[in-house]
C-alpha positions in Angstrom: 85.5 103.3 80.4 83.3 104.9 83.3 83.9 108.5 84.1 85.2 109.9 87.2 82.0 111.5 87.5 79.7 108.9 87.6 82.2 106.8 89.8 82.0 109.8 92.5 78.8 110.1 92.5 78.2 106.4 93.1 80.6 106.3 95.8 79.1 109.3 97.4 75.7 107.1 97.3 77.5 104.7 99.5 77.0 107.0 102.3 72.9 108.0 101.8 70.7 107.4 104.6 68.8 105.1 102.4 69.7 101.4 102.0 68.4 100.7 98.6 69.9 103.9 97.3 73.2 102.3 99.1 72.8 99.1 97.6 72.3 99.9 93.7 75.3 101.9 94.2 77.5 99.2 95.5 76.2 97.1 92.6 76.7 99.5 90.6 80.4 100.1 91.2 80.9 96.4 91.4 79.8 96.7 88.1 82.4 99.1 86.8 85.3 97.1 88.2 89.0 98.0 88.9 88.4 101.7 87.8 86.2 101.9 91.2 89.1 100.2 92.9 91.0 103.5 94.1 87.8 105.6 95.4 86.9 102.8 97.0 89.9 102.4 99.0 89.9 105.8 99.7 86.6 106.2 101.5 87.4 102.7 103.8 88.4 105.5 105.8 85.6 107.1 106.1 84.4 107.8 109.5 80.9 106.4 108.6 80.6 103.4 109.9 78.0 102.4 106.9 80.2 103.6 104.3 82.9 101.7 105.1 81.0 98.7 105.7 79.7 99.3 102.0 83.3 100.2 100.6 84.5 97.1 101.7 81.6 95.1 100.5 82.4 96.5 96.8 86.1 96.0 97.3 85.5 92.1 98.2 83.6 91.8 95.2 85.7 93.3 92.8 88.5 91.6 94.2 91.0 93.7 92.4 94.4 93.2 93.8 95.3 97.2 93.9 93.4 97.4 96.9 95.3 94.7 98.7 97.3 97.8 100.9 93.8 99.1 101.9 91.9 96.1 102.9 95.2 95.2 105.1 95.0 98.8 106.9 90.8 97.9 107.2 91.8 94.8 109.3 92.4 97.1 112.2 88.8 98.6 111.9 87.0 99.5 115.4 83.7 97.8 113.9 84.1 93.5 113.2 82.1 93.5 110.5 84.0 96.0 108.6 87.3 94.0 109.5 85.5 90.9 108.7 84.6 92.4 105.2 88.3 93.5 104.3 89.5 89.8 105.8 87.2 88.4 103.5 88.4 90.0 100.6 91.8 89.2 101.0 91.0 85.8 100.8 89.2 86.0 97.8 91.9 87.6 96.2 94.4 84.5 97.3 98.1 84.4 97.5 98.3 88.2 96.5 97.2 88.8 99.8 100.0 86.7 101.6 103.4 88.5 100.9 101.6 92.5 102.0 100.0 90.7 104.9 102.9 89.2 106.0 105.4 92.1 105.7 102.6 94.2 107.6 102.9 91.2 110.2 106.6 92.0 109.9 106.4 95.5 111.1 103.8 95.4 113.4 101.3 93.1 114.9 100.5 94.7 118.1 96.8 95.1 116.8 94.6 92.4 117.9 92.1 93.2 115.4 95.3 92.6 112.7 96.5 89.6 114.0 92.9 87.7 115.0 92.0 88.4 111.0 95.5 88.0 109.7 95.0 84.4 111.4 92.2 84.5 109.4 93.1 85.3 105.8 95.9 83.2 106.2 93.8 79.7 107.6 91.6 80.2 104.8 93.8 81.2 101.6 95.7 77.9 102.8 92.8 75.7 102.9 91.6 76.9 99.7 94.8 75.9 98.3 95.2 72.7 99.5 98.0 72.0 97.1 100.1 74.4 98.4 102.4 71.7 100.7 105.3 74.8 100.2 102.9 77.8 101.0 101.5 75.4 104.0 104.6 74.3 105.5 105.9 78.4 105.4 102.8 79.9 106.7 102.0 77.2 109.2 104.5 78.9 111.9 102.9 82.2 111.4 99.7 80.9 112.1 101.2 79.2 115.0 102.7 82.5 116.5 99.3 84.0 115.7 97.8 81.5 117.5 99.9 81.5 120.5 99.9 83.5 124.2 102.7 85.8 123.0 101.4 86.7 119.4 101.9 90.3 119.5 105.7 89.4 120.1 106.3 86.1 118.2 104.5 87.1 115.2 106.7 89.6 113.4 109.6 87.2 113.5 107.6 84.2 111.9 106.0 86.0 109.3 109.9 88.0 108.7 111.2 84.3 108.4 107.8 83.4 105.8 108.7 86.3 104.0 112.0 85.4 103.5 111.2 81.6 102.6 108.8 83.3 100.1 110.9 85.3 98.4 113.7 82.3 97.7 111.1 80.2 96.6 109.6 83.1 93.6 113.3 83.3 93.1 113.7 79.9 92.1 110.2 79.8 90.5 111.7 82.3 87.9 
């Protein structure tokens, strides 16, 4: 177990002027794990555009699915490769990302940023699941409606109707 100390201070690290020192500390709290999940997440907020950058590099590479919420909120970053960072992520961490993306979708998709790398996350975790007929023939329609000329207005109610075919099918999985 790491302390909180030595967490901080490598999270504050994130943020020096100097990219080596920058670096090692990302490493570094890739290295710890899940206990750097939550400070992590925290500074993905940051108004540094370099330390978010770095927070969501480490949060991709820990791929600890805590930080799911977070990396959905980071897809409507001002900066691409922030957004593409967080979108990234997602993916890695596979069909945990689905079912909080797609309520999110649900709620709100007004953000282009969201829905271009919702569109995203989605394409990929389905083509590197290529098994998934089920997962493919729910989430096809969102991608559809994310895809389409009125996306900001069809989306919520594809990825409502994915959520709901979701949720039967865990039902019956159990």
């Amino acid at each position: 177990m790491t302390d909180d100390i030595q967490i901080n201070t490598l999270v504050k690290q994130l943020s020096d002027n100097d990219g080596q020192t920058r670096e090692k500390a990302r490493l570094a709290l890739v290295d710890i794990g899940n206990e750097a999940t939550l400070p992590l997440t925290k500074i993905l907020g940051n108004r540094d555009r370099q330390t978010r950058w770095e927070a969501a590099k480490a949060l991709g590479a820990i791929a600890d699915p805590a930080a799911i919420p977070a990396l959905i909120n980071t897809l409507e970053d001002n900066i691409f490769d922030i957004r593409w960072l967080a979108s990234e992520a997602l993916v890695t961490l596979g069909t945990d990302s689905v079912i909080p993306l797609l309520e999110t979708l649900s709620r709100s998709s007004e953000n282009l940023f969201l829905r271009e790398e919702a569109r995203h996350v989605l394409k990929y975790i389905l083509r590197d699941n290529p098994a998934a007929n089920e997962l493919n023939t729910i989430l096809k329609p969102v991608i559809d409606a994310l895809n389409g000329s009125a996306a900001g207005v069809a989306t919520p109610g594809a990825a409502n109707t994915a959520l709901e075919k979701l949720k039967r099918l865990q039902g019956a999985v159990r």
